[in-house]
Structures are given as structure tokens and as C-alpha cells.
C-alpha positions in Angstrom: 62.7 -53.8 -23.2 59.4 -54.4 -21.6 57.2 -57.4 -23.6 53.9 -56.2 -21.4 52.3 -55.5 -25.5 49.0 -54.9 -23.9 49.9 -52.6 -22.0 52.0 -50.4 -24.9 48.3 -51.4 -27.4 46.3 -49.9 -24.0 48.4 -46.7 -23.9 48.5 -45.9 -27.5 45.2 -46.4 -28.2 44.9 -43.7 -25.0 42.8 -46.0 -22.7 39.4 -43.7 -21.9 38.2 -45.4 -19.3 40.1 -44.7 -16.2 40.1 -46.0 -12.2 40.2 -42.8 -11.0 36.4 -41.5 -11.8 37.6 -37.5 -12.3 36.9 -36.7 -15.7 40.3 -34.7 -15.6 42.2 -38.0 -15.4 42.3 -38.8 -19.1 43.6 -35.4 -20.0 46.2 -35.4 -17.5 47.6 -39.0 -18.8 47.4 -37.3 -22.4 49.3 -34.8 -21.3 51.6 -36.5 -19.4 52.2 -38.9 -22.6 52.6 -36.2 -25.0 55.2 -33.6 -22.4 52.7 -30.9 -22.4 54.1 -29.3 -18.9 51.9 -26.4 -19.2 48.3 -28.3 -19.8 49.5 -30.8 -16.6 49.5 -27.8 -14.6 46.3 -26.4 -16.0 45.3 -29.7 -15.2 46.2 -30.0 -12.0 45.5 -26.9 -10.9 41.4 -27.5 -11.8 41.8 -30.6 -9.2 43.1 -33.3 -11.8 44.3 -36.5 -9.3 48.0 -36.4 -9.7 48.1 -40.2 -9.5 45.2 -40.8 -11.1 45.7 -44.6 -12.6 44.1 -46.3 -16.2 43.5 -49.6 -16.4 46.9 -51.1 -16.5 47.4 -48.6 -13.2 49.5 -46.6 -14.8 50.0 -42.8 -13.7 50.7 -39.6 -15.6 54.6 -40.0 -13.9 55.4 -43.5 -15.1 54.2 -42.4 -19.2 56.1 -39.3 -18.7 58.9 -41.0 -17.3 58.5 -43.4 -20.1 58.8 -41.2 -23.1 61.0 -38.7 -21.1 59.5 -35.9 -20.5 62.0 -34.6 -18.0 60.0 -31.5 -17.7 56.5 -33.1 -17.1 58.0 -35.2 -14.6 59.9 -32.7 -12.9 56.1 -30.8 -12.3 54.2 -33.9 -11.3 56.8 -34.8 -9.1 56.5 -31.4 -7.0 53.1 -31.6 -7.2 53.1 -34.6 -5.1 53.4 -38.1 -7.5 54.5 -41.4 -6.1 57.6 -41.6 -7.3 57.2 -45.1 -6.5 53.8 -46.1 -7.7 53.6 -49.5 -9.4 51.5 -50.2 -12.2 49.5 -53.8 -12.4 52.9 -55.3 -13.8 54.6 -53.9 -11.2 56.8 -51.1 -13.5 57.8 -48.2 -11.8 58.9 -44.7 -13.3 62.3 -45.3 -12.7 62.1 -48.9 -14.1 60.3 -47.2 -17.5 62.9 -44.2 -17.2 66.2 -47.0 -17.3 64.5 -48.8 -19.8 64.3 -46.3 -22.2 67.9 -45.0 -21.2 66.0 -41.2 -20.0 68.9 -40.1 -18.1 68.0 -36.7 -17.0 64.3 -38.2 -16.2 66.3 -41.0 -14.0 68.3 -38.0 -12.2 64.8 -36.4 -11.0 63.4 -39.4 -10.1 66.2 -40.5 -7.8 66.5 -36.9 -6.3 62.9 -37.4 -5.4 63.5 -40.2 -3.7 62.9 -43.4 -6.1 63.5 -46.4 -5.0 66.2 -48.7 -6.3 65.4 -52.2 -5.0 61.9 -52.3 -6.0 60.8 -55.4 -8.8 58.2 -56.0 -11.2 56.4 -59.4 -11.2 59.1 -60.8 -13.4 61.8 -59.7 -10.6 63.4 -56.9 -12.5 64.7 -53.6 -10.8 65.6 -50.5 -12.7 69.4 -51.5 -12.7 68.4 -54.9 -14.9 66.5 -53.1 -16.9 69.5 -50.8 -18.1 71.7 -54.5 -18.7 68.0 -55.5 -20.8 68.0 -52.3 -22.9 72.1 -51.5 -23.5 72.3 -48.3 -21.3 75.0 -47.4 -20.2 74.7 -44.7 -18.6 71.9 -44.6 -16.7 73.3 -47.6 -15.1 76.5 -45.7 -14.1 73.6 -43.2 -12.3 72.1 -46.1 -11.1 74.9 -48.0 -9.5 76.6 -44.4 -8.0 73.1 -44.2 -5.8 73.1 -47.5 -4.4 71.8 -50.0 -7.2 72.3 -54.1 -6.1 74.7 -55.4 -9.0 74.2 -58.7 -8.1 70.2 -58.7 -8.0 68.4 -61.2 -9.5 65.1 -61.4 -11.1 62.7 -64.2 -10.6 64.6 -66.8 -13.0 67.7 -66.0 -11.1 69.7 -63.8 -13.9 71.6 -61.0 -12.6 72.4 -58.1 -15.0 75.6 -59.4 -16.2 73.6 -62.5 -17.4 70.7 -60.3 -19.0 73.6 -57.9 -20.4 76.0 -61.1 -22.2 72.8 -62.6 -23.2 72.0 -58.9 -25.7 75.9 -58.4 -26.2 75.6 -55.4 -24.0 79.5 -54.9 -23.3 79.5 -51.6 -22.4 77.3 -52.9 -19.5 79.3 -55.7 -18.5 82.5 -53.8 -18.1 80.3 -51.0 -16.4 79.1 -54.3 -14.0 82.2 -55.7 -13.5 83.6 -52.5 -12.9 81.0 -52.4 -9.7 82.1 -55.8 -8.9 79.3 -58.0 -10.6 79.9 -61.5 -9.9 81.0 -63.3 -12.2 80.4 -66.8 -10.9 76.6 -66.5 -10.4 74.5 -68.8 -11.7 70.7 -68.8 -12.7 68.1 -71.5 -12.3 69.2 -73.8 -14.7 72.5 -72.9 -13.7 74.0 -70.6 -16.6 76.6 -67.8 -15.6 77.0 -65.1 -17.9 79.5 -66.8 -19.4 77.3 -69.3 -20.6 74.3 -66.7 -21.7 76.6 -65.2 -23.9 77.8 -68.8 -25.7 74.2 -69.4 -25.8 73.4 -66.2 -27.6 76.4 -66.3 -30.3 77.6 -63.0 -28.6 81.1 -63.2 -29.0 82.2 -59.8 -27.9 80.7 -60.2 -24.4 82.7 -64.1 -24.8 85.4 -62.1 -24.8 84.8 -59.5 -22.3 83.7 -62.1 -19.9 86.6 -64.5 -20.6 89.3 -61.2 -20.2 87.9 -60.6 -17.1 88.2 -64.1 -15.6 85.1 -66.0 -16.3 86.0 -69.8 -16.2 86.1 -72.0 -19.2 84.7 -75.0 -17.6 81.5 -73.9 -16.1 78.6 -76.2 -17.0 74.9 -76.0 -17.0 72.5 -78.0 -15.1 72.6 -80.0 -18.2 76.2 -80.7 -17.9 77.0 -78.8 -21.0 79.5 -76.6 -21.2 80.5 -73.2 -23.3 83.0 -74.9 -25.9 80.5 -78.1 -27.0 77.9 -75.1 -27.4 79.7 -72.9 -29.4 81.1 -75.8 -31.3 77.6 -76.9 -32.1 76.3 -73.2 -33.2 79.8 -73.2 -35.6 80.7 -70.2 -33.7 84.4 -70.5 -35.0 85.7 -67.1 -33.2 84.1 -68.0 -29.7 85.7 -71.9 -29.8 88.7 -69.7 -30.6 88.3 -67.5 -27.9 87.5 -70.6 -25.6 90.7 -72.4 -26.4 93.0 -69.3 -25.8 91.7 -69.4 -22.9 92.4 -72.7 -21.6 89.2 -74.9 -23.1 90.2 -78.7 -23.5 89.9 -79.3 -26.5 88.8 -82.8 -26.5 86.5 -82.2 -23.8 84.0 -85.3 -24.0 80.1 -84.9 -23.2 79.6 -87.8 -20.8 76.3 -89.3 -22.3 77.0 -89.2 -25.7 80.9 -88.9 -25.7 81.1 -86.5 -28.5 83.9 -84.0 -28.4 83.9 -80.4 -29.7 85.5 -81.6 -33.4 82.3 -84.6 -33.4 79.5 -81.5 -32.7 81.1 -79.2 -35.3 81.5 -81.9 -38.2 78.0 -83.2 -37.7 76.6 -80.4 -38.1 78.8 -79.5 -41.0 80.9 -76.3 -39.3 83.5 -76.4 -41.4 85.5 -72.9 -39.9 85.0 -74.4 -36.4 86.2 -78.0 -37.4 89.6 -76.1 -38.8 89.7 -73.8 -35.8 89.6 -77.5 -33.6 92.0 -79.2 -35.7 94.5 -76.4 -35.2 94.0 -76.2 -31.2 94.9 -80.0 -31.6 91.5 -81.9 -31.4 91.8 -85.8 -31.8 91.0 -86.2 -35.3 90.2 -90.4 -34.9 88.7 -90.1 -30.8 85.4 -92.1 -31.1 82.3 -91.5 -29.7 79.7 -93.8 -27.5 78.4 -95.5 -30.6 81.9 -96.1 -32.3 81.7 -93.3 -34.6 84.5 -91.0 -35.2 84.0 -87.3 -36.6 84.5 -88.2 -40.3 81.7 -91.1 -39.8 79.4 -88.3 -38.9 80.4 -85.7 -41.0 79.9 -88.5 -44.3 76.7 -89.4 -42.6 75.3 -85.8 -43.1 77.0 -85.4 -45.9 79.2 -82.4 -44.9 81.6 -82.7 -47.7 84.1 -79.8 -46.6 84.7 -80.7 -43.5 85.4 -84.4 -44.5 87.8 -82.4 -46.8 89.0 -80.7 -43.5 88.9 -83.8 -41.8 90.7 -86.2 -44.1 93.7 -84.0 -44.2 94.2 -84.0 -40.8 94.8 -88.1 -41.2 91.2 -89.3 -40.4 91.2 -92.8 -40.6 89.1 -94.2 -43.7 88.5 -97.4 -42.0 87.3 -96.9 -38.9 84.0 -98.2 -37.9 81.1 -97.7 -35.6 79.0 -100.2 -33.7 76.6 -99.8 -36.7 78.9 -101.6 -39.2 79.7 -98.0 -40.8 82.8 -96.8 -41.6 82.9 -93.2 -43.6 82.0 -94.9 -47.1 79.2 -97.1 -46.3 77.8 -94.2 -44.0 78.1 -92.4 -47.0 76.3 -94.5 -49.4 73.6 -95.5 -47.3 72.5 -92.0 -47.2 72.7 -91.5 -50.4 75.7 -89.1 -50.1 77.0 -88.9 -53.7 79.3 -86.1 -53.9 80.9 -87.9 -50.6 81.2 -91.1 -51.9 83.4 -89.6 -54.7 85.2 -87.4 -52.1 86.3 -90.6 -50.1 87.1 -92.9 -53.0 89.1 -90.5 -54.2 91.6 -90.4 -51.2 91.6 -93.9 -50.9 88.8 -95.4 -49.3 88.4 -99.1 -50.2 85.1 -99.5 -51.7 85.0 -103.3 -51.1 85.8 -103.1 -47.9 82.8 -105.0 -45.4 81.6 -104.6 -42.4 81.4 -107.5 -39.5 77.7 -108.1 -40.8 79.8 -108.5 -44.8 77.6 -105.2 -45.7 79.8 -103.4 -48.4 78.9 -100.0 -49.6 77.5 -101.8 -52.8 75.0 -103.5 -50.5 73.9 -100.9 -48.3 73.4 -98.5 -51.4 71.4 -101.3 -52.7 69.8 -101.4 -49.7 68.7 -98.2 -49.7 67.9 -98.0 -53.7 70.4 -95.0 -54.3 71.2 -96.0 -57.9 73.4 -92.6 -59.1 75.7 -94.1 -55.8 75.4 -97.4 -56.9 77.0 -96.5 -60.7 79.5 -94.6 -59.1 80.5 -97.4 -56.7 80.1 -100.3 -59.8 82.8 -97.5 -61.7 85.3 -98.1 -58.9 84.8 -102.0 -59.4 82.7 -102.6 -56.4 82.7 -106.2 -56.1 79.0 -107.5 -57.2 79.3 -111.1 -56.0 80.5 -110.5 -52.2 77.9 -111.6 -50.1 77.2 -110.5 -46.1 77.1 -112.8 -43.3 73.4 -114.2 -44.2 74.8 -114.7 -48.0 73.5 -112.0 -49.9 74.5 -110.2 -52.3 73.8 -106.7 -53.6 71.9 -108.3 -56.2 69.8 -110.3 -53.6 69.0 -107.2 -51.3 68.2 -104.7 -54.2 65.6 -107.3 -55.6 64.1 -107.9 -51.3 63.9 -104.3 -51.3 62.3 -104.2 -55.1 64.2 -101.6 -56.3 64.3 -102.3 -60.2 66.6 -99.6 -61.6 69.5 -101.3 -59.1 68.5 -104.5 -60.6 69.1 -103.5 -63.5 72.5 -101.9 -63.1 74.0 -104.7 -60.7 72.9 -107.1 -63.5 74.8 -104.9 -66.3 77.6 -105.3 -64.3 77.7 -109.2 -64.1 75.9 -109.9 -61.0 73.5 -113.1 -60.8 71.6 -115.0 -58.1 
């Protein structure tokens, strides 16, 4: 669809003051917006300008084509309109005609000789302008007479992109049907394969994919469709991916995430189980040591720990920031997960290289509900860290009384 808003505000509000100085002109854009074939040729016949313009240089063709009129176009066209008259944005008839999916319109406009390769200032011919708005066929009219599939608009998307970008797939397979290529790419390097991850479209995934789209392709980012639709928890297109040949422990070089690490963190608990069962590495580590548990426990995503810890996620493992799971956990003040990984087994006294327990670092952080529960579980109040502290010593730094309190109940001194 076209986003030129002024312009639409301009023509509804039936812009009065017009380029062309007849005083006809006005009537015969009213006309031509409303149909009214027999006024137009009243009009025309008292000497009305047949491509007399309005401020946004539209003409009496392009708002009949617009709002198809087939009638009113078919008599301004024999009465001499451009058929390929621009207005200021650069939109022809025929682009307005394929936007709006006005077939018969599109017919008379090509039989009068519209031309298909012209663009507006954003690079779009009539044929994108079908993929934009879904229409199927007018783009079948539009290919049969000549229409470039693989044009591109001024940000480099060809139809296919614009069409997996809306979940268009009647357009794609009427594309790739005309031999749309499927390996194009855009400026920053998408195909359409990639639009469509992008967009959560998972029909035209799967149209794209069936057809022979490759699983690997990257962005000028270096990210690729799987990690995306891992991250977005778009469980059926990681599905779709992996039937299709995605790695599923495909590591992001920067980072070193892996599909499984993107989905736990940001608590996808359908994708995580769609991973696990296409055989992600439950323990694989990232650049900073942490594995997906660690993150999932950091964020507090208790199903997918759930997921996760039934798979054989290791409790102990640690990341360069002396967390495993359960001190993540309580230094975020993650209750319900603390409970979740004490109960299958994690040790609560268990320290990191720096001696920070889970005691200590919720301590640290004054959460006193995870505090209780930890002191329940006979967290050990007189271990001390590297520096020799204890829980007690770091909740009174910090100055958090109620932790005091509750680490002094349970028999901790200076």
C-alpha cells in the first residue's frame, strides 16, 4: 500500500486549488474520483484539460484508476490521457491500479499502452506493488505482458522480498512460478528468505524453504534465519528450519550463543523443546562461560529451566562471572527459580572461584524472601569468599537490615 498520507488527506479533502488554471479541472478530478463517466464526458466535451493535474500532480486517470473506475478510465483514456503520467511521487495509474488489485482497470491500461518498467521515487513498479498489496492476480496480468520479476526498488528488494515480508504466498509461488530469484539479496543483504524470518511469516518460511531457499544465508550482520527465529520464539519456523537442514548448534561468532542460548534467554519455552528435540547441545557454552540454563535462571524463565534440566543441564556449570544456575538465580532475585533448582539437586553451598555462595550474592543483593529460602535448605552462614566474608559481613556493607536480621536468626556472627 502506498504510505504518501498527504497525498490520500489532499485527495479526500478534494484539493480546490489546481495547476492546471481551467476552472473545469476540479470537476473533472471529482468526477473522475467518484466514476461519474457521463459528467467526464460533459466535462470534457466543454474543453475540461484531460490531464489537468492538482497539487500532488495527480490526473483524473490515476484517481480513477485508483478507485477503479474501469469505465471512467476507459473514456479518459480515448480521450487522450497519459496513460503514463506520474504524479509528484512518481505513481502512475497502473502503479495505483496494481495496488489496489483493479484488474479490469489494469487490463485497459496496458492495452493502452502503460508502461511496466516505470518507478516511483521509492523504486517501485507496478509489479512490486501487487507483491506490497497481496494481488494475485493482477500480477499474473502483469507478469504475462512483460513485468521484470527480479526488479528492485531503491533499497534493493525485489517482489519476492516485499511479498515474504507481508506473507503474501500466493505471490511468491505466482513469482517463483515466473522464475523470481530466489538468491537475491537487498542492501543489507536479506533474501526473502530472511524477510520472511524477520517478519514471523511462517507460511511464506515454508513456501520459500519448499522451493529451495538456503538455510544458511546470512545478513550483512552475519545473522542467520534459525538464531532469528529462535530469538522471536517462532517455534514452527525453527521447526521448519531444521527439517530443512539448519545446524542446530549453529554458533553466532561474536557472542557464541547457539539457537537453544537465544530461545532460553528470552524465555521461549516451545522453541527451546522444539531445539532440544532436533538435538541442540544442552551444556555448549557461550563467550562468557554461560551455558543456556545460566541464562535462562538469570531471566528467570522457569519453564524452560524445567525444559532444560530435563534434558541433563548441568547444575554446576559456571560462567566467567562466578555464576552457575543458582547463584545466577539468587542474585536476581529469582525466587521461584531458586526453588526450581534446589529442588533437582542444585548444591546450595556450592562457591564460586571468588567463594561467593548463593547465600552471599543474595545477601549481596538484599533479596531476603531468597535469602529464607536458601537459610531453609541449610545454606551455610559461616562460609566466607576469597576476601573472608561472610554473608553476614556483605549484607551489613551493603546495609541491608532485614538480611541482618535473618542471617543472625540463623546463627551467623562477625
Amino acid at each position: 500500500m502506498r504510505h504518501a498520507f498527504l497525498i490520500s488527506l489532499l485527495i479526500y479533502w478534494q484539493t480546490s486549488i489546481m495547476v492546471c488554471p481551467s476552472d473545469l479541472a476540479p470537476e473533472l478530478l471529482l468526477a473522475a474520483r467518484q466514476g461519474k463517466a457521463g459528467l467526464i464526458q460533459t466535462l470534457l466535451a466543454r474543453g475540461a484539460n484531460v490531464d489537468a493535474r492538482n497539487l500532488v500532480g495527480e490526473t483524473a486517470l490515476m484517481q480513477a484508476a485508483e478507485r477503479g473506475h474501469s469505465e471512467a478510465v476507459g473514456i479518459l483514456i480515448a480521450k487522450g490521457s497519459d496513460v503514463n503520467a506520474q504524479d509528484k511521487l512518481g505513481w502512475t495509474a497502473l502503479m495505483r491500479a496494481a495496488d489496489e488489485g483493479h484488474l479490469e482497470v489494469l487490463k485497459r491500461l496496458l492495452g493502452a499502452g502503460a508502461a511496466l518498467g516505470l518507478k516511483n521515487r521509492h523504486g517501485t513498479t507496478a509489479l512490486l506493488s501487487t507483491a506490497y498489496s497481496g494481488h494475485v492476480a493482477c500480477a499474473e496480468v502483469l507478469l504475462s505482458a512483460g513485468a521484470d520479476v527480479n526488479a528492485k526498488n531503491n533499497a534493493g528488494q525485489t517482489g519476492l522480498m516485499a511479498a515474504a515480508q507481508r506473507g503474501h504466498t500466493g505471490i511468491l509461488v505466482t513469482f517463483l512460478d515466473a522464475a523470481a530469484d530466489l538468491q537475491a539479496r537487498d542492501g543489507d543483504n536479506m533474501t526473502a528468505l530472511l524477510h520472511a524470518v524477520f517478519r514471523g511469516q511462517a507460511g511464506a518460511v515454508q513456501v520459500l524453504l519448499d522451493r529451495g531457499s538456503n538455510v544458511l544465508d546470512q545478513n550483512r550482520y552475519g545473522w542467520n534465519a534459525l538464531r532469528q527465529a529462535a530469538v522471536m520464539g517462532n517455534a514452527s519456523v525453527v521447526e521448519a528450519l531444521l527439517n530443512k537442514g539448519a545446524p542446530v548448534d549453529d554458533v553466532a561468532k561474536l557472542s557464541g550463543l547457539t539457537p537453544l542460548m537465544l530461545a532460553a534467554e528470552k524465555g521461549h519455552a516451545g522453541t527451546v523443546q522444539v531445539l532440544l528435540e532436533g538435538g541442540a547441545q544442552v551444556n555448549a557454552k557461550d563467550n562468557s562461560g554461560s551455558t543456556s540454563l545460566i541464562l535462562a535462571a538469570t531471566r528467570g524463565h522457569v519453564a524452560v529451566a524445567e525444559k532444560l534440566l530435563n534434558k541433563g543441564a548441568d547444575l554446576a556449570a559456571e560462567n566467567g562471572h562466578g555464576w552457575n544456575a543458582l547463584r545466577a538465580a539468587a542474585a536476581r532475585g529469582r525466587l521461584e527459580m531458586v526453588q526450581v533448582l534446589l529442588r533437582h539437586g542444585s548444591d546450595v553451598n556450592d562457591a564460586g572461584e571468588n567463594g561467593m555462595t548463593a547465600l552471599m550474592w543474595a545477601a549481596h543483593s538484599g533479596h531476603s524472601r531468597i535469602v529464607q529460602c536458601l537459610l531453609e535448605a541449610q545454606a551455610n552462614v559461616t562460609a566466607k569468599t576469597t576476601r573472608g566474608e561472610t554473608a553476614l559481613r556483605i549484607a551489613r556493607r551493603k546495609r541491608f537490615a532485614t538480611v541482618i536480621g535473618q542471617l543472625k536468626a540463623a546463627g551467623a556472627i562477625e
